[in-house]
N, C-alpha and C positions, 0 to 999 in steps of 0.2 A: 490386467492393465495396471501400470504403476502407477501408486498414488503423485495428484499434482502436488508440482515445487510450491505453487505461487495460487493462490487465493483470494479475489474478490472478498470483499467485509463490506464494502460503502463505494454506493456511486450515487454523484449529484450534479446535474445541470442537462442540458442541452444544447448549450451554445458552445458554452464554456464549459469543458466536463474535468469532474473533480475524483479520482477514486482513490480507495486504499489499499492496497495488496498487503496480503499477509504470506510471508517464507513461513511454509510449512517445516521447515525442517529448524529454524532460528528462533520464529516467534515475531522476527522485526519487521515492523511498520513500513511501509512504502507508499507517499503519495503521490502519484501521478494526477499532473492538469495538462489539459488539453484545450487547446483555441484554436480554430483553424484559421485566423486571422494571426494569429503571433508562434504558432508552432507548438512543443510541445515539453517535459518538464519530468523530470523522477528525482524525487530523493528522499530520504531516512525523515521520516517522523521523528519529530523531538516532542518531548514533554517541558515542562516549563523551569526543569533543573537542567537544559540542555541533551538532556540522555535517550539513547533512543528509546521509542517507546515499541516492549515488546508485548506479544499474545502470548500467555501462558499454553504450549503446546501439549497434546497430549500425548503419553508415551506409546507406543506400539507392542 
């Protein structure tokens, strides 16, 4: 089976759910939030110089 794209690292809430995916193949950060009252949300983690924040991947 082929290794997965995309990575779970951090899930938080129940109502309102918060997680982070990590692109296995990139490194970069992805947060998706979720409310079932307002819909639904993904995009690039930033760090606090604007950049995205990646996961040092490991090589294969």
């Amino acid at each position: 089976m082929a290794e997965k794209r995309f990575v779970e690292v951090y899930s938080q809430g129940m109502t309102s759910i918060y997680k982070i995916i990590v692109d296995t193949h990139t490194g970069v950060n992805y947060l998706i939030a979720f409310n079932a009252a307002c819909g639904s949300g993904m995009t690039v983690l930033l760090d606090a110089e604007g950049k995205p924040v990646v996961t040092p991947m490991r090589e294969a």
